[in-house]
VOBA-1610 file (N, C-alpha, C; in pm, whole numbers, padded with zeros to 5 digits, always signed):
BEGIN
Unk+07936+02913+03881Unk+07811+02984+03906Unk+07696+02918+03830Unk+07724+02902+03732Unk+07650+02825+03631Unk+07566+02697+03726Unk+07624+02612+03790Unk+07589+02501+03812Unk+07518+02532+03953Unk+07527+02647+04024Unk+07487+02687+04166Unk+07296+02711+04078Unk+07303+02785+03963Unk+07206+02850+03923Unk+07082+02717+03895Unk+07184+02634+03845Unk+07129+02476+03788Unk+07060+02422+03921Unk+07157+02432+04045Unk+07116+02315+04139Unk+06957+02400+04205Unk+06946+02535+04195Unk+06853+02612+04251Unk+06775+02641+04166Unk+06735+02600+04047Unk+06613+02569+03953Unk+06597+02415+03956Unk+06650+02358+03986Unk+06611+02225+04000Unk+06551+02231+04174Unk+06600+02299+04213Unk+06506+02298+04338Unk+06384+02327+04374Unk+06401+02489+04250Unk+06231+02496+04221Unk+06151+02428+04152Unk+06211+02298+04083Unk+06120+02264+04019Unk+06086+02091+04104Unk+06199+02075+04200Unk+06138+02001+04312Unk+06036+02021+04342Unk+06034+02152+04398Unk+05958+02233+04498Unk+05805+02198+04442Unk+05776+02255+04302Unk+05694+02242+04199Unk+05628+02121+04223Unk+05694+02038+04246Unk+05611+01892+04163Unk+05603+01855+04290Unk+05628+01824+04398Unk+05595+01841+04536Unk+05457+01904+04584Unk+05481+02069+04585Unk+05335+02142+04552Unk+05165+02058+04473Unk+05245+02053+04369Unk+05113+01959+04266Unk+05129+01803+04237Unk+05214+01794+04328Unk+05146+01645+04398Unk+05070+01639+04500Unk+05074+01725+04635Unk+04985+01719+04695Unk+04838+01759+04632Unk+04835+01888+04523Unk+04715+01919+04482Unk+04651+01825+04390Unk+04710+01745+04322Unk+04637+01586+04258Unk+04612+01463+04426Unk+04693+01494+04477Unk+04609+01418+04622Unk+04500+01442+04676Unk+04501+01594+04692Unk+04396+01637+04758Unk+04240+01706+04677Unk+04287+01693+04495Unk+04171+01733+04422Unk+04199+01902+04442Unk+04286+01947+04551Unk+04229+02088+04574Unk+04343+02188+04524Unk+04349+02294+04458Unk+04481+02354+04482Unk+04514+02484+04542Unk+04386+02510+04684Unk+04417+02548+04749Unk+04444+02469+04898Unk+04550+02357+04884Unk+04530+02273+05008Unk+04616+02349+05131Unk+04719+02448+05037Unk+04791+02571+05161Unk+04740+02635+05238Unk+04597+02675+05196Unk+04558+02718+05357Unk+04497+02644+05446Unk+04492+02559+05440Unk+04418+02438+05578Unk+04547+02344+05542Unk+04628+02330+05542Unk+04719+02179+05535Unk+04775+02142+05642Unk+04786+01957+05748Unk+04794+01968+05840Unk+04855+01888+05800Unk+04936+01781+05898Unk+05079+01728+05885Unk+05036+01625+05768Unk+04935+01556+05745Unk+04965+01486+05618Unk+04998+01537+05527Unk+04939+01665+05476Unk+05002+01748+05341Unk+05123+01748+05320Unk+05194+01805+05493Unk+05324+01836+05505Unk+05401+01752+05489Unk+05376+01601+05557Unk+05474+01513+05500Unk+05461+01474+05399Unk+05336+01426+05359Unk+05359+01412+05186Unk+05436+01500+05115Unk+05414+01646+05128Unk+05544+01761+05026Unk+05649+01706+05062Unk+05707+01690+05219Unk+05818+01681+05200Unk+05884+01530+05179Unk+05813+01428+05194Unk+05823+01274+05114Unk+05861+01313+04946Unk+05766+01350+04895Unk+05762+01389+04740Unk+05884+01424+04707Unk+05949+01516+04798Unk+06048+01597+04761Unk+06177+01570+04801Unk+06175+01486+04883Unk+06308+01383+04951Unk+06289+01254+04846Unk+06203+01207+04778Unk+06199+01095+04708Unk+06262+01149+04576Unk+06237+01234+04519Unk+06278+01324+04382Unk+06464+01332+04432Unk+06451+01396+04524Unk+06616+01425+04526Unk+06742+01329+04588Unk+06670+01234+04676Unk+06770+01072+04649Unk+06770+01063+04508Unk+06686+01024+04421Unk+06685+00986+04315Unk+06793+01095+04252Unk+06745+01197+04230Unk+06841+01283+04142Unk+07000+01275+04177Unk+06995+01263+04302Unk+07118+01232+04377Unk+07192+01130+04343Unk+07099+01006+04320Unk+07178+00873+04274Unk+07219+00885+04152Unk+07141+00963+04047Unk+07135+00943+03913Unk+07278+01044+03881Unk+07273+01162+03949Unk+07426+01212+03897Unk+07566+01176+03937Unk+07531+01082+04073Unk+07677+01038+04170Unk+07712+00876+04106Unk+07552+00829+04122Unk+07598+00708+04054Unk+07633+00630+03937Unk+07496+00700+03875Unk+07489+00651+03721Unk+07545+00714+03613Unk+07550+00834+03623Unk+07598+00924+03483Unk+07732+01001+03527Unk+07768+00996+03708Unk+07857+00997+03721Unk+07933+01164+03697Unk+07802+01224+03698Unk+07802+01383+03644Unk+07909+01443+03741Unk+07921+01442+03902Unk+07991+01503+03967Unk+07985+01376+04069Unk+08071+01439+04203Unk+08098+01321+04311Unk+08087+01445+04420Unk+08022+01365+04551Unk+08080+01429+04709Unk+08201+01407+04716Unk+08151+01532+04784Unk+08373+01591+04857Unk+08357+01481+04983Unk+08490+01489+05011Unk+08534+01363+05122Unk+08481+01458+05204Unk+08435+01562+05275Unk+08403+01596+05334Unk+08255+01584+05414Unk+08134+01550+05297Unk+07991+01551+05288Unk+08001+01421+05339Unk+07927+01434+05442Unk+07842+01322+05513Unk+07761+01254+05452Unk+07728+01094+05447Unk+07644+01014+05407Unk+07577+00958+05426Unk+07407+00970+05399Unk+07353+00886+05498Unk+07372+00736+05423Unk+07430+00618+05523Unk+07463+00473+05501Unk+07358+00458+05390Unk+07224+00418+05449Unk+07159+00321+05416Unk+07066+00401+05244Unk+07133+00469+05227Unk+07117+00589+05091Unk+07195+00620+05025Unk+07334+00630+05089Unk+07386+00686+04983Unk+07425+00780+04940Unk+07312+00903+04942Unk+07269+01026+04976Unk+07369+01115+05073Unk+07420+01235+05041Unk+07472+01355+05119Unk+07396+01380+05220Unk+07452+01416+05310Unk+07354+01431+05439Unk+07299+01630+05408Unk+07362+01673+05353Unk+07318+01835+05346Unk+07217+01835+05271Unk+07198+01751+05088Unk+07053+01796+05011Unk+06963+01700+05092Unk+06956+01567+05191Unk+06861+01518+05234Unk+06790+01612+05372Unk+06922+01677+05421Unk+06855+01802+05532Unk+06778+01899+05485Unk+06841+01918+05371Unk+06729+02036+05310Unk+06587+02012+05281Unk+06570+01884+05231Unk+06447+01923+05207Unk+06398+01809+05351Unk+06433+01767+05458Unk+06345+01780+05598Unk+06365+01910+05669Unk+06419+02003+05634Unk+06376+02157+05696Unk+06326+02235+05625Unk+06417+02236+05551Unk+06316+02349+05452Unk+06178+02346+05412Unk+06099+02251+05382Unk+05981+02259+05327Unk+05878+02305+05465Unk+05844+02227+05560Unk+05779+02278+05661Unk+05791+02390+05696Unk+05935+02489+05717Unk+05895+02624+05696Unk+05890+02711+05579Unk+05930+02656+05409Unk+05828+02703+05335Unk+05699+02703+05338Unk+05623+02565+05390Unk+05477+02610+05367Unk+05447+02657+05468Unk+05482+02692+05600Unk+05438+02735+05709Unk+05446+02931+05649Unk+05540+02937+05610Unk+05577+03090+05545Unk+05464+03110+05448Unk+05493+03042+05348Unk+05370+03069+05212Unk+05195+03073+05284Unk+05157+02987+05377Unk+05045+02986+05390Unk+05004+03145+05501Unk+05130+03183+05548Unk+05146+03289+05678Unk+05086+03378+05561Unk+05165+03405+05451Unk+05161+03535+05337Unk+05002+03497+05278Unk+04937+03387+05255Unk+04858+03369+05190Unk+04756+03436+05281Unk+04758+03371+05394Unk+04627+03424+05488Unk+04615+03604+05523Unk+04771+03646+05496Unk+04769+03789+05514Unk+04771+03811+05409Unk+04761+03776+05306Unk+04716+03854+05165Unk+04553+03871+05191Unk+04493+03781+05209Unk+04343+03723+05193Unk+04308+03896+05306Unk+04350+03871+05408Unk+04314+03961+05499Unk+04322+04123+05462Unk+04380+04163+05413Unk+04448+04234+05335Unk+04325+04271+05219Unk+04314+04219+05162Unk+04209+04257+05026Unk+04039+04215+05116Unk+04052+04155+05233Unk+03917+04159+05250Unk+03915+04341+05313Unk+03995+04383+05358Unk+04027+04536+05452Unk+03997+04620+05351Unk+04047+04622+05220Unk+04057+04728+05101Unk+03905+04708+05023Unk+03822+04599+05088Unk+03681+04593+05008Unk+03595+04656+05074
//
């Protein structure tokens, strides 16, 4: 359990530095409510570049754990094919979600003024 808890704070803190990389790109750190596919691929570049890496660094180098014969590989990486899926799905509908809540928050407190 321990290490499930590990791999899903390290995700948020993917997630994190992803987020405020685009906002040092864009100067802005509200770039979630207008962000159009450059934002999006940049988050999710940022965040596929972070986790090959992290990926290499525990399978290859320090040797922390290994894929099951089971996990797919992408060849030319190296890389598990499940954490490189995650973050090409997941992020586009995180920010598609976060910016949905943002704009209905906004809407929301303009109604209660």
């Amino acid at each position: 359990m321990q290490t499930c808890i590990q791999a899903a704070l390290g995700d948020v803190l993917i997630t994190l530095m992803a987020y405020w990389s685009v906002v040092v790109w864009h100067r802005r750190h509200d770039w979630l409510r207008g962000y159009g596919a450059k934002e999006c691929v940049g988050f999710v570049l940022v965040g596929v570049g972070i986790t090959v890496a992290m990926e290499w660094h525990a399978t290859l180098f320090s040797q922390r754990w290994e894929y099951a014969q089971l996990m797919p590989r992408v060849p030319w990486l190296g890389t598990g094919l499940s954490p490189l899926l995650q973050w090409l799905i997941l992020p586009p509908l995180m920010l598609w979600m976060a910016r949905r809540h943002r704009l209905g928050s906004e809407v929301v407190s303009k109604e209660n003024n």
